[in-house]
C-alpha positions in Angstrom: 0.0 0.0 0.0 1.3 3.5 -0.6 1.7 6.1 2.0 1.1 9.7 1.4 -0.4 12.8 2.9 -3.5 13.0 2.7 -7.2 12.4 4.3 -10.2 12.0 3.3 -13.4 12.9 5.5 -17.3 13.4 5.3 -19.3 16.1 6.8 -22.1 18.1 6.9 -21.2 21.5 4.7 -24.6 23.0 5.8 -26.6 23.6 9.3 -29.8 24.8 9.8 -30.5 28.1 11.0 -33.8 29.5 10.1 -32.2 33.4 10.0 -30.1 32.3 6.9 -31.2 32.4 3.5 -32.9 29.2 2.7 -33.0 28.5 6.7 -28.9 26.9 5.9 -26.0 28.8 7.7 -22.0 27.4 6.2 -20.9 25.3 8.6 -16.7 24.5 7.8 -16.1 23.5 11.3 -18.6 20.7 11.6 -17.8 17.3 12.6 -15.8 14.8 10.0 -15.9 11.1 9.7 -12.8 10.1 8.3 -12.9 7.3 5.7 -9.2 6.8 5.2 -6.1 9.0 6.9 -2.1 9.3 5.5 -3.0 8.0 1.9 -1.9 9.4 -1.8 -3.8 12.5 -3.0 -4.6 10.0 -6.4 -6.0 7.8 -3.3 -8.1 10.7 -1.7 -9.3 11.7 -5.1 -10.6 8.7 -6.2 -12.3 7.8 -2.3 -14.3 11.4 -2.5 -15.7 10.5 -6.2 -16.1 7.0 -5.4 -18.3 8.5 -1.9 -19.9 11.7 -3.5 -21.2 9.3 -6.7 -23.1 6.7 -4.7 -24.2 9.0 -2.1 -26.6 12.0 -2.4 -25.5 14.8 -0.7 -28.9 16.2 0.8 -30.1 19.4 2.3 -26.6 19.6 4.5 -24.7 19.0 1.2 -23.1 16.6 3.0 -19.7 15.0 1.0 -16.3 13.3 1.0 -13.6 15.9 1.1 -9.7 15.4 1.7 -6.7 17.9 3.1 -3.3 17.4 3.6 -2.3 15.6 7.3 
């Protein structure tokens, strides 16, 4: 297996807060559920396509993301 940088997480981009627009206020600190940690950015890509094409992201826009460890 090859090693690398990055991880890859889902969360919640949205939260609801009915004195937004739309009653959805950003939310970039919300909790993430990693799916893999320390893996290749080719790696990460492919995990948050693979994630964001089989799942529907929903009101939240919830979606697999990655950053650097």
């Amino acid at each position: 297996m090859e090693y690398g940088g990055y991880d890859v997480f889902v969360r919640n981009w949205w939260k609801p807060n009915r004195n937004w627009p739309n009653g959805l206020e950003p939310d970039p600190t919300a909790d993430k559920q990693y799916l893999a940690k320390g893996v290749t950015e080719e790696r990460a890509q492919e995990l948050c396509q693979e994630y964001n094409s089989t799942h529907k992201p929903g009101r939240l826009s919830r979606k697999a993301e990655y950053e650097s460890a």
